[in-house]
Structures are given as structure tokens and as C-alpha cells.
N, C-alpha and C positions, 0 to 999 in steps of 0.2 A: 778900277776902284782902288784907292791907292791905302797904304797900309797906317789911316790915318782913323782919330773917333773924336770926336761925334759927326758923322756926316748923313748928308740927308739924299735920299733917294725917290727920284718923283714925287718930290714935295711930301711924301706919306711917309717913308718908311725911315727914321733915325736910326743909324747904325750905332750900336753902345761899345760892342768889343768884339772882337777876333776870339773865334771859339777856338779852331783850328786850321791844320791848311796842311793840302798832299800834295803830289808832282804836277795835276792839271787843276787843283782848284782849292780854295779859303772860304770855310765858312763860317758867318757872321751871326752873331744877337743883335737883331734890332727892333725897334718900337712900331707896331702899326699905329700910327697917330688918329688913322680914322677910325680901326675897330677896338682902340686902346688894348692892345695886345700883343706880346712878345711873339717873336718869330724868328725865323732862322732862315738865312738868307746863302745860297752858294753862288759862289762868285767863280765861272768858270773864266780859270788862267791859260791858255795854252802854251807850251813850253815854245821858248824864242827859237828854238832852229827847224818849227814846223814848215812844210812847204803851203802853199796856198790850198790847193787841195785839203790836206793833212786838217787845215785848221777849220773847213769848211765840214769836212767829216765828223768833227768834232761837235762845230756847234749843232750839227745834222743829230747827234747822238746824244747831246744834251738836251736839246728841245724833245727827243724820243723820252729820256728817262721824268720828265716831267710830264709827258703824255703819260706814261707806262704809270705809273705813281696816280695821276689824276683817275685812271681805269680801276684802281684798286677801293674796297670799303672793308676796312679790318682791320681790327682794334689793333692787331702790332704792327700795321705798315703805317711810315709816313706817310702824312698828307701833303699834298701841295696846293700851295691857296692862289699864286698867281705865280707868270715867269713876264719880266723885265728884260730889254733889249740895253744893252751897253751904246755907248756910241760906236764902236767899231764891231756894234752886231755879235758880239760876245754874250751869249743868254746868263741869266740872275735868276736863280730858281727862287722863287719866297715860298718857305715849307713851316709847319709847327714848328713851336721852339720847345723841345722835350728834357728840363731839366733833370740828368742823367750822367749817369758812367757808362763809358760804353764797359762792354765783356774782356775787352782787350786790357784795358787800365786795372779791371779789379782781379786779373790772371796775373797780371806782371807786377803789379804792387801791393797783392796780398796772397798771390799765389791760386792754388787747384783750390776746385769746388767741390762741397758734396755731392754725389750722383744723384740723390734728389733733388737738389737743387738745378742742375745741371738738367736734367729731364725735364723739370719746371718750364726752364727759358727755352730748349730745345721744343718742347710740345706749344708753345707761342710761334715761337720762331716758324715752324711745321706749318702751322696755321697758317703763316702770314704768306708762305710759299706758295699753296696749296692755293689761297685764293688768286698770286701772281700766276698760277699755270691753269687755270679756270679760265682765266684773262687770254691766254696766249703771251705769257710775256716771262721769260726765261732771267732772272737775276743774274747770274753769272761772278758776283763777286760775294757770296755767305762767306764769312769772317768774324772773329771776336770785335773788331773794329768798328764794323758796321750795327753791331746791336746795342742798345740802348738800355739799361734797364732804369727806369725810370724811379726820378723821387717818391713816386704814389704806386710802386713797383707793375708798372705797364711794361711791359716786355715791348720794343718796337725794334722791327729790321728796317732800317735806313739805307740814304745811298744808293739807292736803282741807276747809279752812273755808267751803269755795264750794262742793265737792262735790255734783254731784246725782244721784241716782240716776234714773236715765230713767223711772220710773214716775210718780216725783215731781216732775217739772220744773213742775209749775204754781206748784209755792211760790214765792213773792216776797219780799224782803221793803220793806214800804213804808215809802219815807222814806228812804232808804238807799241810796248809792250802791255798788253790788258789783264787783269787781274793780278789775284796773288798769288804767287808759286807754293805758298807752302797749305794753301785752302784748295785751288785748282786740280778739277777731276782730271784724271789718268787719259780719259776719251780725249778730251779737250786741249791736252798737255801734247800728244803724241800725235793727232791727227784734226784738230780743230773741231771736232764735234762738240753741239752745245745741244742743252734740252732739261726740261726734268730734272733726269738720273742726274747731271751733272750736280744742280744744286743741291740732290740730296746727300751723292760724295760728300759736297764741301760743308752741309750740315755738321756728317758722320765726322770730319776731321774738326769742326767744331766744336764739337762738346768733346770729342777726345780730349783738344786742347783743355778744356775746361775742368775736367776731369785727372790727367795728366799734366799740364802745366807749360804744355811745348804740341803744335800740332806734331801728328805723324810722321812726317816729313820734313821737320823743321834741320834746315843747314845754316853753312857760315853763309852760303851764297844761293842768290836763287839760281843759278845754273847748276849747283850740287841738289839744291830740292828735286826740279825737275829731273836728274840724271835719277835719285834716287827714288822718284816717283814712278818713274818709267820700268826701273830695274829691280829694286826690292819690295816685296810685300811687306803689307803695313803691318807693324810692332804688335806684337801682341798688350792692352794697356793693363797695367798692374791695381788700378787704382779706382776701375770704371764698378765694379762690382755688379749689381743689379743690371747696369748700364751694358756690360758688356756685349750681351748677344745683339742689341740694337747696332754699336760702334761698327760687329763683325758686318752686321750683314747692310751697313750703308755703306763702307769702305773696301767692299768688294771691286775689285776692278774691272771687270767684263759687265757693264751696263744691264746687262739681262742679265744678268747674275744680281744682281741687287735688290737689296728688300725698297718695297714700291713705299711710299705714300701711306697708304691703306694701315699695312703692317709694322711699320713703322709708329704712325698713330696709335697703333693698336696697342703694343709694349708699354710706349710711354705711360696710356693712359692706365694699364694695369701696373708698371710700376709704381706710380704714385698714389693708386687703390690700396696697394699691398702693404705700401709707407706706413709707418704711425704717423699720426696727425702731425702736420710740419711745426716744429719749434717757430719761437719768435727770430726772422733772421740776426744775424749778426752784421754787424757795423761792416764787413766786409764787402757785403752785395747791397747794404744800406737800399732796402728793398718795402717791399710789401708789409705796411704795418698790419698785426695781427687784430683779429676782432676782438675786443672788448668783453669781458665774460666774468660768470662768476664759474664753481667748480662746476662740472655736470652733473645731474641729475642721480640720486643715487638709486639705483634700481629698484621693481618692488619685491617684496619678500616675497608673494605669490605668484609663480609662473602663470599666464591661462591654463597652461593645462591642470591646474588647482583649481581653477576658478569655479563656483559652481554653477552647471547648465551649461562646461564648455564643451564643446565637439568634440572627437577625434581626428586625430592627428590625421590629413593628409598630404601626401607627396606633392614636392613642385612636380611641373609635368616636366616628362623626361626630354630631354635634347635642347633642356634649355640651356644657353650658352651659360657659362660658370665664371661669377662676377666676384671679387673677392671681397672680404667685410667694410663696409665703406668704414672709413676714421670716426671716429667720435667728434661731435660739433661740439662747441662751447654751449652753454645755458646765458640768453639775455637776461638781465634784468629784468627789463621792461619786457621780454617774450615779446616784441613786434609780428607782428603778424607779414612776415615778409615779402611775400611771394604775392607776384600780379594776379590777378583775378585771369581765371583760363578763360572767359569772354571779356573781350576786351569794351565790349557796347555795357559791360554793368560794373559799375566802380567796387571797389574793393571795400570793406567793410572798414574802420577805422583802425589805422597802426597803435603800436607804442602799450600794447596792455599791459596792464599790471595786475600783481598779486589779487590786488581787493577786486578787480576787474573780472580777474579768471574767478573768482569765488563767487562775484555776481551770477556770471553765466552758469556755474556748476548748478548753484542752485533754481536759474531759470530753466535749465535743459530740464532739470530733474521735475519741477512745476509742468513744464510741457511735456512731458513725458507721462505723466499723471494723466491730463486731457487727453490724452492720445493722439500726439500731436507730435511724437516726435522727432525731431530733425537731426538730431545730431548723438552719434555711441561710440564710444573709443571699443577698438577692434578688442579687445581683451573681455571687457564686458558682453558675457552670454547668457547671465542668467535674466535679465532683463526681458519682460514680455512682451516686445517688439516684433510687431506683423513683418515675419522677414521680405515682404510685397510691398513694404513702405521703405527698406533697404535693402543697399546690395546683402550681396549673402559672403563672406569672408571664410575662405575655407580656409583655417588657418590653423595654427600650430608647426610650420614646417620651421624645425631648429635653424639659429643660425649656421649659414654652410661652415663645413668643415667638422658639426658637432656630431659624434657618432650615432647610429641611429638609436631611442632607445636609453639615450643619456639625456639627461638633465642640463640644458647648455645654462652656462654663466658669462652671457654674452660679453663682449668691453660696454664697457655705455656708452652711446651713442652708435655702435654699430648694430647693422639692419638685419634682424631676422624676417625672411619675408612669405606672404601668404598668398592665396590667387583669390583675388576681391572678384567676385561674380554680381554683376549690375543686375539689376530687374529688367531693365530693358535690353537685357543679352547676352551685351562685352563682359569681357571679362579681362583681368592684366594682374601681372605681381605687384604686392604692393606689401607696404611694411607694415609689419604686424604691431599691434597695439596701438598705431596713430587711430587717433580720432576721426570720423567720418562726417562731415556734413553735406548737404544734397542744398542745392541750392537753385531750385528749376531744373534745368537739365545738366547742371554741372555738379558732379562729387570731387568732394575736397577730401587729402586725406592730410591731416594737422601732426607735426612731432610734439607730442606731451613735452613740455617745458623745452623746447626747443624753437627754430624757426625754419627748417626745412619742411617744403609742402609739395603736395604733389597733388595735378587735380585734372579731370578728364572732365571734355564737355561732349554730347552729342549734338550734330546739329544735320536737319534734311536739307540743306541746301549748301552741301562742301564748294561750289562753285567749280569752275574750270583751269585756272591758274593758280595756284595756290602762293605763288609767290609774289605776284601784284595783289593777292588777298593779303598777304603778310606786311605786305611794303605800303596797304591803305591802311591797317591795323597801326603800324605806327605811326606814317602819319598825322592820322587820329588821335594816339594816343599823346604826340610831338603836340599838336595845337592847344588839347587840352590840359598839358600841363600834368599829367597823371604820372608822369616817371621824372623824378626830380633828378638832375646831373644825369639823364639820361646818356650812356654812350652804346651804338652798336657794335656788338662784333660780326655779323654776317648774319642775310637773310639767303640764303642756299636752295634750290631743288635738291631732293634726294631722292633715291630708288625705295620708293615702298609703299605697299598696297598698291591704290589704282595711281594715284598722281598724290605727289607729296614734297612738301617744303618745311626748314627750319629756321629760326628767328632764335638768336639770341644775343641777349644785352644783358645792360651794365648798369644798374642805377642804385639811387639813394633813399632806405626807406622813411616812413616818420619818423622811425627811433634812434635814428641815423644811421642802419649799419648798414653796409655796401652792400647790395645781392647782385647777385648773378641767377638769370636765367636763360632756360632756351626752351620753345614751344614745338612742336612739329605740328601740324595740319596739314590733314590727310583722305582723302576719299576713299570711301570703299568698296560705294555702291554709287550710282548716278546719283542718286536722293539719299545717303547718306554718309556723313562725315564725324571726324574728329577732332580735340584738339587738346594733346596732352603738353601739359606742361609740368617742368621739374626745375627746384629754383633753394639756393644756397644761399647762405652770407658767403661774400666773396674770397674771404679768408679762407675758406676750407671746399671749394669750387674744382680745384683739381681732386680732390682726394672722393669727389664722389660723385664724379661723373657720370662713372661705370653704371651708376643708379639710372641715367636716363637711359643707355641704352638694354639694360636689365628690362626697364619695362616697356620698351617697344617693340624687345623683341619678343617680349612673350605678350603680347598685347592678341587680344580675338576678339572679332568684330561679332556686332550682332546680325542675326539673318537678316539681310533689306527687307524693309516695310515692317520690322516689327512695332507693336505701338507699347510705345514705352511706356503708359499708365496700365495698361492689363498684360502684359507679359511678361512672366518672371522665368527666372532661371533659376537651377539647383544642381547638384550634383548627387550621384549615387553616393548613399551613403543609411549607413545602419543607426545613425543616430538622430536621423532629420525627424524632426518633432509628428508628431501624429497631426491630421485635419482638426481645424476645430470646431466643434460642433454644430451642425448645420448647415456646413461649409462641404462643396464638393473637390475633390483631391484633382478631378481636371485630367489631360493629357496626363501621360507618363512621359517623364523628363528627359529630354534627348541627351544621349551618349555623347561626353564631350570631345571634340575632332582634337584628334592626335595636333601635337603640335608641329608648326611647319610652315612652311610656304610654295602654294603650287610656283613653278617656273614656268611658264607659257609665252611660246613664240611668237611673236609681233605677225610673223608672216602666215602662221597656221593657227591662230588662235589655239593651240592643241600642247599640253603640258609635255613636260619631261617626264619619263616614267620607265621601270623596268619591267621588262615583259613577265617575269616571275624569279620574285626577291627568293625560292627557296630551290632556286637551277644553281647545281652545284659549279664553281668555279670564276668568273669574272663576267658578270652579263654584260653584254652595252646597252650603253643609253639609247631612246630612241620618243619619237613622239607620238602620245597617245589622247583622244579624247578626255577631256578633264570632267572626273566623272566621281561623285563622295564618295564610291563604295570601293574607288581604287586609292582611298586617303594613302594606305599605306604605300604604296607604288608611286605617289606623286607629295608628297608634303615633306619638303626636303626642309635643315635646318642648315645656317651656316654660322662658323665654330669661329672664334676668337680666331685658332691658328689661320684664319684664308680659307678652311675646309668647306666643303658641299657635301653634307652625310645626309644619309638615307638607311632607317635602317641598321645604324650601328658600322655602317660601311661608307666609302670615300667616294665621291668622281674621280678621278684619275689620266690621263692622259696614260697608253698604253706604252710601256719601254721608256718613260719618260721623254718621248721622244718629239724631236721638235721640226719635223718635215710635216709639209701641208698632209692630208689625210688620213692624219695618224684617229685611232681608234679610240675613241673617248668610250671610259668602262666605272664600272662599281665594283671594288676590293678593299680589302682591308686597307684600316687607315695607317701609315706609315710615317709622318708628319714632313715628308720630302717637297718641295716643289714644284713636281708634276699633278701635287693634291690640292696646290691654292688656287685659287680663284679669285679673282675683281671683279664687283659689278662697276663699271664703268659710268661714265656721263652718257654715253652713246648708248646704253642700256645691252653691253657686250659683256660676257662672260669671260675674263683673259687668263689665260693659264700664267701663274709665275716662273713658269720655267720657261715654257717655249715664246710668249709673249704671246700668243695666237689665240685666237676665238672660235670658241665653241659655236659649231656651224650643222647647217641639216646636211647632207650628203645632198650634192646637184639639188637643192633649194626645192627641195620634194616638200612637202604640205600634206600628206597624206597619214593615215594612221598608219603606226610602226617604220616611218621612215628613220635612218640610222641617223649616229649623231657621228661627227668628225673634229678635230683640231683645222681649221684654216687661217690661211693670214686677215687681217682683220682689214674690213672693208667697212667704214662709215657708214657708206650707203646702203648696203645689204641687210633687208630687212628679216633675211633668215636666219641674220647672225645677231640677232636684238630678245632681246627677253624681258619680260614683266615680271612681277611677285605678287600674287596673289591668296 
């Protein structure tokens, strides 16, 4: 393809300009004339003194990186729409065309980023990884070069030209030096090992750069990078702040020393919880326009706990994991009502409300509230004489965290003080205090007072058996009917939780225009019954309060199967709960609510994780036991931001930290080391971060009180596999 414009490419595709071009390839902006749409075309070059082989390897590896590309669906990886044959057999990738800077351009000609911003692109970038090693397909060149931030500020990683699929990693190609020396993990630099960890190294050296203004390693020469890759530890960075302990522990150099995936994720997303609400960017990252707003909302003079007919204060339940104050959202105008409908089979009520809108309804709720009929109470309201049997019951009052007990908190506006909503039909889950409640069949909404952040759980008895061909008819369903305008996905995922579980989250356009972001889980509990929570942002403030979705799934509890949601209610012990009313019989005594947790149970032994007696002084081990309610306490583990598995107020632990097969898996004090983290894996594997090995039954015994061990991890072994229950 010669260094010529306009030209034409199998009659469709008009070439406009020359974006760019590197040692083996130039890529192009051209027109699809049939789908009238810009595109981005690579035109592999191979350099003139390859041998026949060499060039044959090549196209071998270009036709891979548009397979590996084609295998991906996620909002920051390219896509590839088609590949074109050259006449000398030379492949033409035709990819999205993503008007954009890459990260390289706005490091070198506007210099270091804020760490939150840096954390932004890095938790995209993360993402886009995470779904290539899902895949089986290892990147192998992360670089400021290769990321995109886009004019509509999409984060996308580009360039899968190094890609390899893990089946394939024997390809070579010889003669040819691959990647970049000053992005290139240590393993891969010094003994050719690829994987993973690697692209996480060349992550961790990525936002250094971005943070610091020069990777780790940056020389005059790549054969001084590599010398000093191999020989010195990586610079301590001056500038990374917040950033810092993620940088440490990606650019570790012993592979198993390095922070996974998981943990990684994990920082990012609490550093960007912990943020103030991100400014409008600057011209620098020419990024993400902010939402549209007027000031927020200014708080009311009466706490609930003024309010008259309110409750008493109770406690979140203990060992819930600790989410920091999500940021304040702007206030729409119009208050659109933004968030999809948690069933996706009942359309959403009408977008775009306004002032005289919302005053309609105040006064219609208040009219049906009268009839006794009614549907809808903002959590703050308790004086209100509301059969608590027609609504959940909101144990609420628990200050926003961090406010001392006992004090009067004066929250930011817009950040979440949150309560445990107790449904009539059972469940129960944290939720934010003061949002408004509406019940709409089997789905409860909880609404932000003059906001547009919503959160809303549906039951349903027929959770189904795949949850993620449930997720992926849901859209497209929802794809036909036109119900998500500028609809974009970012990933419909299996996850580890409860009985079988999947997440769904996208990108769309509401009526009142503003961008949401949401993500749904569904999830079984029981054979015949299910869930489906969803949590959903304007997309402007989408990082900053994530933490919220998984806040409340992990304190999410199910109701007992077969309850029937029209005559069973739930309540909680409490000195304040209203007397029977007259006539009226007070029924069972109200069951004790189950410590928070999750039983751990063996694929092979149906039989939980459990310690034989939590009050034997010293380090018990672990070991498996009958899963039984009256041993909640012995089996109902929680797990902790840091990677932790507590029980108890106490760790799992791998015993001496040590990393030979039949090391002695135990419960001790928590210490925040390595030998204390845990993964749940895809494989449904327990993997220690230190030793990389899996939590295993001793000789694949199934019996009660069989020991528990560290072994090397075995896909197939189904003693090394664990459910959450």
C-alpha cells in the first residue's frame, strides 16, 4: 500500500490519511463506504532484510493479533471489523477508528498526570487486560503508546500486534526484537517468560510513567533499559502519591511476588472512592466531558434521627467489608430518572422529570398514601403509618462511616450514609439511607432525592441455570427493542457468588441525555429462587462510586427458599418496633439475623470450611465440616478488601508463610502479609498470594474434619474447588 491518499481498498474501504507508522507497520484513517463509517486500517510492513520464514511468521502473528482482538468484548479494547489480504499476502487489519491521543503524546507534550487521573486510565486499561487473559491471550506490549484516550474520554488499549494466545506461545519470531524495552517485564527480559504477571509489570511501569513522566527504566538505549532492568530495582516514584503502593507492588520483579489482578483492582477502585469528586479535566488529557449539573442539593436541617416516629440507631453488621464515602453526584435539572429498570421484560417509567413533575408525584404518593395504598416512602420518613408488611422495613440510622459513634455526622452531599433495608419477603442488603423506596411487583427501587443514582433489587423463582446466556438474551432483547439508546457494553462476566452468578454492565443514553453507567449481577440462591441487583450512575461520576456496587452485594442476604413474598415479613430485634395493631396477631417470633458471611463449601465434599473450636487457644487449622446454621459461627467467613479470609476477627493463613506443597493452612491473627491473601479464581480455587498454590483437602478426603493444606493448583481436582454460599 504505497504512501499515497486517497486510495481505495476492495472497492469499500477509501483511505483519507496516514495516522501513524512503526518498524513493522502504518496505520491508516479510512472511509467504509458501505457502513459509512471511519476506520482504522493497519497495514502490515515487514522490514526488507526479513528471510522468507521471518516474514511468513509474521503474517502468522498478525492474522493472530486480529483473531486475539476479534476474541475480546470490552469497552477499552479495540475492535476489529475485518482483515484484508495484500497481494503479496501481507494482512490489513480494518479496526474502529478511535479519535484520540494516545498516553504517550499527552506524557511527552504536556508532561506527568495526576495520580487520579492516572488510576482512571490504569483501572480501564486493567479492565481491558483482565478480559484478554479471560480469553487466553497475553498482550505482551502495555505502553503509553498503545492507549487511546479518547475524544468522548473511552479509555481503549490498542495494538494486540504482540498478542499471544496461551496455546500459542511457542511462536517466535526470529530476527526480530519484540516489544518495548523500557515497558518489558523483568521475567520476559531475562528468560523469555510471558503470561499475566507480565502485562501487569508493564501496567505498573505504565502509570509510573504517567505519574512520573519517564517509565522506570527509561535509558539512552534499549540495551542500557534492559541492563538496567535486569540489575537495578525499580526507582522509588516521587510523584505517585496515593498511587504509590499499587506502582510497588506491580513492579515487583519475582512474578509471584507481585500484586495479582484482583488486588490491584482493588486499590484502584478505592483510590478513586477515597478522591473528591473529579474536576472538569483539563485540556491536557482532552478527556471525559463532565455531567451537566446544577449545585447539589443542600442537605436537610433535620437528621432522621429528629425526625418524629424514627427508630433507633442500628449497627451495619459487623465484618462488612469498609467502603469509603462515595463523592458527591451533581443534581440534574431535569432529575432523569436514570437507571434501567432491574427487569428488564418491564419498561422503565418515563425519563427527564422535572420540578412540577416531582411535586405532582409528592402530592399523588401523599393522595395514595391516604387510601392506603401506598407505594412509595423516602427512607428518612418514619412517622408515617405505613403497615411495615406493605414495605421493606429500613433499619437505619447508621452514620455515614468514619463519623464517630454518638456524633451527629454532617455528611458531604452527596455522600452515602447507609442502612440494612430488610424486604418483607426476607432479603435484606445495605442501602442508602434517606433514598426513596418504591416496590414495583416484585422489584424495590431505592431513588437519590434530587439526584439520579438508583439502586434496585428484583426477586424472581426461576433464576435459571446459566446466568450469563440469561444476561446476553437480556440484551439482546433489550438491543431489538431499542430501550438503551447509544447503547455500548462493557462486559457480561461469570462471577464467584452465591449459587451461580453473572454481571452485565453498559453504557447508555438516558431521555434527559445524560450518560449512565450501569452494571446488574444475577444471581441464584436457591434452585427456585433468584436475584437481580442493579446499581447505575451518570457516567461522569461512575468511578468514584463503584465501591457502592460492591458494598451491597457483599452485604446482600438472601431470603429462606420458598418464602412467599406476600405473607412473610422480616424484622429485626429491636426495643422500638411498633406494638401489634389491634386485632391483629404478632405471629412467630422474629428469627435472629445470621451473622454476616459466606459458608466456603467443597465442590468434592459438599461440606463447608470450618474451625473445630474458634475459642482453642493458639492457631487451629482449617478443616471440613457438615454445613450446619448452629455452626454460623465456625463457618460464615467474610472476605476483606486487603485479599483477607476472616472468621472470627482472625485470618486464614498459610502456616510459616511458606510455599512447599503440604504446608498447613490455619486461623491467626490478621497480620496484612501475603501468606493472608486469597483469590477466588475462575476455576473456583482458593490461591494463596504468596505461595501461588491452592487450598486443598489433605489426600482428597471428603469426610468430616478432614485437614485442609496448601497444594499446587490442579484444574481438574475437584477438592481444590470451592462454592460461596
Amino acid at each position: 500500500m504505497p504512501e499515497i491518499v486517497p486510495l481505495v481498498v476492495t472497492d469499500r474501504y477509501e483511505v483519507l490519511e496516514l495516522l501513524g507508522q512503526g518498524g513493522m507497520g502504518r496505520v491508516w484513517k479510512a472511509r467504509d463506504r458501505m457502513l459509512h463509517r471511519d476506520v482504522a486500517i493497519k497495514e502490515i510492513v515487514p522490514p526488507p532484510n526479513l528471510t522468507d520464514q521471518a516474514r511468513r511468521e509474521l503474517r502468522v502473528r498478525s492474522l493472530r493479533e486480529a483473531r486475539a482482538i476479534a476474541r475480546l468484548d470490552h469497552v477499552s479494547a479495540v475492535k476489529v471489523f475485518d482483515v484484508l489480504l495484500s497481494a503479496d499476502g501481507d494482512p490489513q487489519i480494518v479496526m474502529e477508528y478511535v479519535p484520540s491521543r494516545s498516553l504517550h503524546d499527552v506524557i511527552t507534550g504536556e508532561g506527568s498526570l495526576p495520580p487520579v487521573r492516572a488510576a482512571e486510565i490504569g483501572l480501564a486499561v486493567l479492565g481491558a487486560l483482565r478480559a484478554a487473559h479471560r480469553a487466553g491471550i497475553v498482550h505482551r506490549d502495555v505502553k503509553p503508546a498503545n492507549i487511546l484516550i479518547g475524544a468522548d474520554g473511552r479509555i481503549v488499549l490498542t495494538d494486540f500486534g504482540l498478542a499471544t494466545a496461551v496455546e500459542d506461545s511457542t511462536l517466535t519470531l526470529a530476527g526480530v526484537v519484540l516489544g518495548s524495552p523500557a515497558y518489558v517485564s523483568p521475567e520476559r527480559a531475562m528468560n523469555g517468560t510471558i503470561g499475566p504477571a507480565g502485562d501487569l509489570w508493564s501496567l505498573g511501569a505504565t502509570l509510573f510513567a504517567a505519574v512520573e513522566g519517564q517509565s522506570p527504566y527509561a535509558r539512552p538505549s534499549s540495551l542500557m533499559s534492559l541492563t538496567a532492568l535486569v540489575t537495578e530495582p525499580p526507582p522509588r516514584p516521587r510523584q505517585a502519591g496515593p498511587l504509590a503502593p499499587l506502582l510497588e507492588g506491580l513492579l515487583r520483579k519475582d512474578p509471584a511476588e507481585r500484586m495479582d489482578a484482583d488486588t490491584a483492582e482493588q486499590l484502584l477502585r478505592q483510590l478513586l472512592a477515597e478522591a473528591p469528586q473529579r474536576a472538569a479535566l483539563t485540556a491536557k488529557t482532552q478527556a471525559i466531558p463532565q455531567h451537566p449539573g446544577v449545585p447539589p442539593t443542600v442537605p436537610r436541617s433535620a437528621s432522621p434521627a429528629e425526625s418524629p416516629g424514627a427508630e433507633r440507631p442500628a449497627p451495619e453488621w459487623p465484618g462488612m467489608p469498609p467502603v469509603a464515602p462515595v463523592a458527591a453526584v451533581p443534581a440534574s435539572g431535569a432529575s432523569a430518572r436514570s437507571a434501567p429498570a432491574a427487569d428488564a421484560d418491564a419498561p422503565p417509567p418515563p425519563a427527564g422529570t422535572t420540578r412540577r413533575r416531582r411535586a405532582w408525584l409528592v402530592g399523588a404518593v401523599a393522595a395514595v398514601l391516604l387510601l392506603g395504598l401506598g407505594v412509595g416512602v423516602p427512607l428518612a420518613v418514619r412517622g408515617a403509618p405505613a403497615d411495615p408488611a406493605e414495605l421493606g422495613e429500613p433499619v437505619d440510622l447508621a452514620v455515614p462511616e468514619g463519623t464517630p459513634a454518638g456524633s451527629s455526622p454532617s455528611p458531604t452531599p452527596g455522600a452515602l450514609a447507609w442502612s440494612v433495608y430488610q424486604d418483607r419477603s426476607g432479603f435484606s442488603l445495605p442501602a442508602p439511607r434517606d433514598w426513596r423506596i418504591v416496590r414495583r411487583g416484585g422489584t424495590v427501587e431505592f431513588h437519590e432525592p434530587g439526584g439520579e443514582r438508583m439502586l434496585t433489587v428484583t426477586r424472581t423463582d426461576a433464576p435459571g441455570n446459566d446466568p450469563v446466556a440469561e444476561l446476553t438474551r437480556r440484551e439482546e432483547d433489550a438491543a431489538a427493542g431499542g430501550k438503551y439508546r447509544d447503547y455500548r457494553r462493557v462486559e457480561i462476566v461469570a462471577v464467584n457468588y452465591q449459587l451461580r452468578a453473572a454481571d452485565w454492565e453498559w453504557v447508555y443514553t438516558a431521555e434527559s441525555g445524560t450518560l449512565v453507567h450501569a452494571r446488574q449481577r444475577t444471581f441464584a440462591t436457591a434452585e427456585q429462587q433468584g436475584y437481580r441487583i442493579v446499581w447505575s450512575t451518570p457516567e461522569a461520576v461512575w468511578t468514584s462510586n463503584a465501591s457502592a456496587f460492591q458494598k451491597v452485594t457483599a452485604g446482600f442476604r438472601s431470603a429462606t427458599a420458598g418464602s412467599d413474598a406476600e405473607t412473610t415479613t422480616t424484622s429485626r430485634p429491636s426495643a422500638a418496633a411498633p406494638p401489634p395493631r389491634p386485632g391483629t396477631s404478632t405471629g412467630a417470633a422474629s428469627p435472629t439475623p445470621r451473622k454476616p458471611g459466606n459458608r466456603i463449601v467443597g465442590v468434592a465434599s459438599n461440606r463447608c470450611l470450618d474451625i473445630k473450636d474458634l475459642d482453642a487457644p493458639g492457631s487451629p487449622r482449617l478443616l471440613i465440616r457438615d454445613c450446619l446454621a448452629e455452626r454460623d459461627r465456625n463457618q460464615l467467613w467474610t472476605f476483606g478488601p486487603d485479599g483477607s479470609v476472616r472468621l472470627d476477627g482472625r485470618c486464614m493463613d498459610v502456616a510459616n508463610a511458606s510455599s512447599d506443597d503440604g504446608a498447613v493452612v490455619q486461623l491467626t491473627d490478621c497480620n496484612g502479609t501475603p501468606a493472608q491473601k486469597f483469590r477466588l479464581n475462575e476455576e473456583r480455587q482458593l490461591v494463596n498470594a504468596s505461595s501461588g498454590k491452592c487450598l486443598d483437602v489433605v489426600d482428597e478426603r471428603t469426610e468430616n474434619g478432614a485437614p485442609l493444606q496448601q497444594w499446587t493448583c490442579n484444574d481438574g481436582a475437584n477438592h481444590q474447588k470451592w462454592l460461596l454460599r
